[in-house]
N, C-alpha and C positions, 0 to 999 in steps of 0.2 A: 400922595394917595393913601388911604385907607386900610391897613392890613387885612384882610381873614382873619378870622379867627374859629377854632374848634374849642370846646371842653372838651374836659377830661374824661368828663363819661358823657359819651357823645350818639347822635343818631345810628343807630345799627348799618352800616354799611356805608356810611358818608365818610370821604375823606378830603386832604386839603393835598389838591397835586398842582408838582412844579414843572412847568413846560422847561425850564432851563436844567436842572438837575435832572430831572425824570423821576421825581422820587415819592412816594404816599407820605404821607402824613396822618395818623391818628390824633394828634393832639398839638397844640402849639405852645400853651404854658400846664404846667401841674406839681405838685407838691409831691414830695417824696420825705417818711419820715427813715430815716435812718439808723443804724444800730444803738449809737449813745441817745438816743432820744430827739435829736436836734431836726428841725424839719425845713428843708430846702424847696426853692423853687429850681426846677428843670424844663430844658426848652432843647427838642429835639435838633439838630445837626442838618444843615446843606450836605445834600450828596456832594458837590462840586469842592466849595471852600472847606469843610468841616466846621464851620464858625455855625453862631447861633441864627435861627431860624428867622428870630425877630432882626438878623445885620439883615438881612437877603437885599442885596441893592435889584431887584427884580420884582419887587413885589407884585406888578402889574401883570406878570405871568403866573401867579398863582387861581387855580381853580377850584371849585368846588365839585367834587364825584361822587355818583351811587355806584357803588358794584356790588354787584347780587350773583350770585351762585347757582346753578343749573342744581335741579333735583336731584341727587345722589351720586354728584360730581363734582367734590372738591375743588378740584382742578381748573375747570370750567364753568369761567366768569364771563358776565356782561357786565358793562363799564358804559358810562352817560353822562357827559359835561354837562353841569346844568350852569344857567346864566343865574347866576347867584350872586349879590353882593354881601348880603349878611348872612350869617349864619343861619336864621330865623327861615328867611326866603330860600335859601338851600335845602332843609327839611322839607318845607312844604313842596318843594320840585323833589324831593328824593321819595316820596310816598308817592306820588302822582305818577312816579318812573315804575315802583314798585307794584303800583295796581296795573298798569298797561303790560307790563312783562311778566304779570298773574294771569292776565287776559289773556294775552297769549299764549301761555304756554297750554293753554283749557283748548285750543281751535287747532295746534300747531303738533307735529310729534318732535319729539327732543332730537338733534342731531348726534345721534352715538358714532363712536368711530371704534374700530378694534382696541383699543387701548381703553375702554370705559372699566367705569367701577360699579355693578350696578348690585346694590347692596339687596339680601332678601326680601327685610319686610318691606320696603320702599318698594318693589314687583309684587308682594303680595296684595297691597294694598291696591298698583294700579291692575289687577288684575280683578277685583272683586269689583274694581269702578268697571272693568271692561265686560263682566258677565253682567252687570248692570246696564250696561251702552250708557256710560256715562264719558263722552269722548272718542264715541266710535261714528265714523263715517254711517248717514242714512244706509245708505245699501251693504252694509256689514253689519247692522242690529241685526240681532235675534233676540224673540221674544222666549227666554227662561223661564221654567216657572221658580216660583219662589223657594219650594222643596229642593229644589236641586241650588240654586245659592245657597242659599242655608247650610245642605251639605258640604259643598265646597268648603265653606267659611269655617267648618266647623272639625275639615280636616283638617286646612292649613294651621286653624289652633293647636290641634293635638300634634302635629310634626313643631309647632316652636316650642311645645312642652317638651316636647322629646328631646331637643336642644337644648331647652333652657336647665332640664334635669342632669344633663350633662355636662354644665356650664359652658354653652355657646351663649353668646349675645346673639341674638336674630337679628340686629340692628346693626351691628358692625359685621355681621357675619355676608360676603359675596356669594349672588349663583353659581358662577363658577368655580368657587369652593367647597363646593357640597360633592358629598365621595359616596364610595359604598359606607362607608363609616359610621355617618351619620342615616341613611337607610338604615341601618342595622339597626341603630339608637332607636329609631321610628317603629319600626319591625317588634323589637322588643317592647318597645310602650304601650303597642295597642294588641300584644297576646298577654303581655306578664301582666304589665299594669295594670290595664284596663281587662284584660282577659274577655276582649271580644271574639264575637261567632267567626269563623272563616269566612263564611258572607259578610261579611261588616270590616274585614279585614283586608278582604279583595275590596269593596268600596272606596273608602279609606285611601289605599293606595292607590287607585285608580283616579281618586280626584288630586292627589297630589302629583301624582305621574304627567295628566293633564297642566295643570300647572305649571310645571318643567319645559313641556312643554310648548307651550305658547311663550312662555319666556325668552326660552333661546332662541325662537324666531321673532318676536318683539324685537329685543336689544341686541339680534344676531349676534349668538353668543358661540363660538369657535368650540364646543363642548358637546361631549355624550349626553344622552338623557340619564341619570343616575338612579332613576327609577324602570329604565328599561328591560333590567332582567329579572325586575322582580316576579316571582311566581305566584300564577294564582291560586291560593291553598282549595283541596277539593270542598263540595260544599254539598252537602245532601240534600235531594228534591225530595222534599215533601207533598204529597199530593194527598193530604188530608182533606175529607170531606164531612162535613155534619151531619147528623141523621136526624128524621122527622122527629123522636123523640127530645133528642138533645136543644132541639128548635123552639120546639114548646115550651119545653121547659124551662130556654132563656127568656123567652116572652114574659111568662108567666110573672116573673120575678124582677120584671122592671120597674122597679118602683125608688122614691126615693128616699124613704128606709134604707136601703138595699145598698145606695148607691155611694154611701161612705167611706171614704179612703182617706188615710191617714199618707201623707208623703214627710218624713220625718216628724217636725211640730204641724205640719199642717194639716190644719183637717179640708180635704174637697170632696164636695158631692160630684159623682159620674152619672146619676141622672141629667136627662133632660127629655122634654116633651115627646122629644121627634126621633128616640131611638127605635121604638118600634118600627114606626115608617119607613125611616130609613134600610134596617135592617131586612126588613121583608121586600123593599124595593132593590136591595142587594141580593138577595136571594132568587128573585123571579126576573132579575133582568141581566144578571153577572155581569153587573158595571162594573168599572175600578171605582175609588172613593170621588174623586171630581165626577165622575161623569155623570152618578147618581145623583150629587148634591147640584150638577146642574141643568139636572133634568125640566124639561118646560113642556108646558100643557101643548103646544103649537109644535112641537115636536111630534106628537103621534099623528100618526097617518091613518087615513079610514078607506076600505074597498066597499062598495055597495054598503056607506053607511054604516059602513063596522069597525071599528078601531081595529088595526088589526097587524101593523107593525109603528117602532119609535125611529126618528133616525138621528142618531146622536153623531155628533162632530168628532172624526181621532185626534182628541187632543195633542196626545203623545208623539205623533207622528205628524201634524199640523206646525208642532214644535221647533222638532228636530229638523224641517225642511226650513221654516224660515217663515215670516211673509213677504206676498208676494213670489214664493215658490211653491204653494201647498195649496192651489186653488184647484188641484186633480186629485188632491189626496182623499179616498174613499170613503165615507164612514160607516159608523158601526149598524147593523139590520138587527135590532129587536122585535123579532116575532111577540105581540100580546097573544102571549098563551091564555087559555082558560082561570086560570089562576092569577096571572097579572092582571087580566082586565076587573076579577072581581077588586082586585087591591084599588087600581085606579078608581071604578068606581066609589068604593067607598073614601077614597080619597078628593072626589069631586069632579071627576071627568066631567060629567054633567051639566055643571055649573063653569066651567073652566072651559071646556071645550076650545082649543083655537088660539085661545090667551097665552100674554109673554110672559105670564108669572110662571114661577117654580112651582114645582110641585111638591118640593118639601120645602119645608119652612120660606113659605112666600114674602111673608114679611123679613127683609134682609137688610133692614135701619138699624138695627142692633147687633147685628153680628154679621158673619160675612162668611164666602166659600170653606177661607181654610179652617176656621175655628170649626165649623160644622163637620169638615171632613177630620180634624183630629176625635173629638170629641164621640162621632160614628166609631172610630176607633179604638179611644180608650174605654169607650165605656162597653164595648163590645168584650174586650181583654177580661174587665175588671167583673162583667158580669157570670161569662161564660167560667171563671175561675171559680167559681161560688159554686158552679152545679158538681165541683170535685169528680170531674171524670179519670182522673190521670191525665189529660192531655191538655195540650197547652193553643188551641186553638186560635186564630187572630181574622179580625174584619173578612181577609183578604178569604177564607175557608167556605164563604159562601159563593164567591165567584168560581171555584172549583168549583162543590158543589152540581152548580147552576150548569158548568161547559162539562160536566160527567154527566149530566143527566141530557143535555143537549147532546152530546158527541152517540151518546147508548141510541135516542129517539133519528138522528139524522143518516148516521151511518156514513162520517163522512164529509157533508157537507157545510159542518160545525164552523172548519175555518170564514168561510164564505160570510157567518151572518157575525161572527166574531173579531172580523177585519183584519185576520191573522194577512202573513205575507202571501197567502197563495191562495189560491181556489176562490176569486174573488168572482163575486157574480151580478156589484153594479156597475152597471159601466157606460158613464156618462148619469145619465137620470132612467133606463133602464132598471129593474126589478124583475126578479124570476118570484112570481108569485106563489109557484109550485114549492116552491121549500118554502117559504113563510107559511102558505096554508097548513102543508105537511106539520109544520112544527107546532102550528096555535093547536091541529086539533089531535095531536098523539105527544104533546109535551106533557108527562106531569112531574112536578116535583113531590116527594111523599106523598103521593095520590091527591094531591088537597083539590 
């Protein structure tokens, strides 16, 4: 009969195994050069006899194996006799093993037991696939938005600097090794180092706290949460408002001269077309940044032929329930005040009426939701900076604005058309038309 044979540098995980001995084999002949120079052939050992591998009066019990290793468990191997007579045909069965036990492990959850090893970044990684629903059961997706992955992603970066400044490996470093210690490490990286806001600081750990979380019920991990007594540093509400003046004045000056910004070497312009639009449609309607960029003409609503509220979808709280659980979730009541409907019209209500287009930048072949909503942003930052008030204003200042001037006119009944938690006044397809009217014909923003 025919021996087996292996090289010496051989397929990743194939071996040559003796049903008689019980024993692996990585190789069966290879060369070995030696101190004085001189270079030898070597032929590994019978577990049973100690004689040479090529005496084996057994040969016919020799097999060819794949063993492959469980994700972030040494320890824990699968093993697979393949019907192999040559080497050649042994590979070609050990890939074929290799792709079906990739397959599966993508449909299947790994079987951990108290004794596992489950290393950091290897959770961090399956946890970004799992706020992705990459691997998660149909009736356990949730639809994330992107802004909040991103955040996640972009904490769990800064706690492995925090590590790695420390000299931890992330990589060889276990969850349940992680102490106050390295919190600490964390802690100081994103006040000293980074010398982030308190807000930014409470985020931060709150998305790595999360994290921990879902871990140790993942791989049920016999452990504290190590971020559970962190504190949230206080964080001051600002309730900054713009004035009519300040408004004008940023209009005035949009232009793309104007819009120049140097980011190190780079020079970017923070013009574009539709920040006016945007920004006045922020203003008169105190949307957050999505809800305005997904604003749609077939959204507004008409009483006797009048435009005369929009009804926007709570994205945010559409979210957080799931789908398939958010089909009662309420949404937002925009009164068209006086002042928004002139905006719309001159925006093309007219011509649009009804239609599933957007109402800011219709055309969305070139660019998309989130670029439009950073961009609302920066260029709002970059402009309002220019008019040198002392204060440091952001997008977000018109939406206050908009619910001070809303809260001054309703007396009260602000939450209601704002989709806050309480004082909600649609219920079902229901409309209290009494405060929408109230609001179109006694809202104004700077008199306009």
């Amino acid at each position: 009969m025919k021996r087996k044979k292996l090289p010496s540098k051989r397929h990743k995980g194939l071996f040559l195994y003796c049903n008689e001995c019980k024993k692996y084999f990585s190789y069966t002949k290879t060369t070995v050069k030696q101190g004085n120079g001189k270079v030898i052939r070597k032929e590994p050992e019978c577990g049973k006899s100690k004689s040479k591998l090529s005496r084996c009066k057994s040969p016919e019990k020799h097999r060819y194996k794949s063993r492959l290793h469980y994700p972030g468990q040494n320890q824990r191997i699968i093993s697979n006799t393949l019907n192999a007579e040559t080497y050649n045909e042994a590979v070609t069965q050990a890939i074929a093993f290799e792709e079906e036990f990739k397959a599966k492990l993508s449909f299947t959850e790994l079987p951990y037991d108290t004794n596992k090893r489950v290393y950091l970044f290897d959770a961090q990684i399956r946890y970004l696939d799992f706020l992705n629903d990459i691997g998660v059961p149909d009736h356990k997706k949730v639809n994330r938005s992107d802004h909040y992955k991103n955040e996640v992603k972009r904490s769990l970066l800064l706690f492995n600097e925090a590590l790695t400044k420390n000299k931890i490996n992330k990589k060889l470093m276990l969850v349940d090794m992680i102490n106050d210690t390295h919190v600490g490490y964390f802690h100081s990286h994103l006040l000293v180092d980074k010398q982030y806001s308190n807000k930014t600081y409470n985020n931060k750990m709150t998305s790595v706290k999360g994290f921990f979380k879902w871990a140790i019920k993942k791989f049920k991990l016999n452990i504290y949460n190590p971020f559970e007594d962190v504190r949230k540093r206080t964080v001051a509400v600002k309730k900054e408002t713009i004035s009519g003046k300040e408004f004008k004045d940023l209009l005035a000056i949009l232009s793309p001269e104007n819009g120049i910004v140097y980011e190190g070497q780079t020079k970017r312009n923070r013009y574009k077309s539709y920040l006016k639009d945007g920004f006045e449609l922020a203003l008169h309607t105190g949307g957050r940044r999505e809800e305005i960029v997904e604003l749609k003409w077939n959204m507004i609503k008409e009483i006797e032929n009048e435009p005369t509220y929009i009804v926007v979808p709570n994205l945010k709280v559409q979210r957080q329930k799931g789908e398939g659980f958010n089909d009662n979730v309420a949404p937002k009541i925009i009164p068209v005040t006086k002042s928004l409907l002139k905006l719309l019209l001159r925006l093309g209500y007219n011509e649009n009426k009804g239609s599933h287009n957007y109402i800011l930048v219709p055309d969305r072949s070139k660019t998309s939701t989130i670029a439009i909503m950073n961009n609302l942003s920066k260029g709002f930052s970059h402009y309002y900076k220019k008019l040198n008030t002392d204060r440091d204003l952001q997008l977000k200042c018109l939406r206050k604005t908009y619910l001070s001037y809303l809260n001054s006119t309703l007396s009260g009944d602000t939450k209601s058309l704002s989709s806050h938690t309480s004082d909600e006044i649609l219920q079902r397809h229901y409309i209290d038309e009494r405060i929408i009217n109230r609001a179109v014909k006694e809202l104004q923003i700077f008199d306009s």
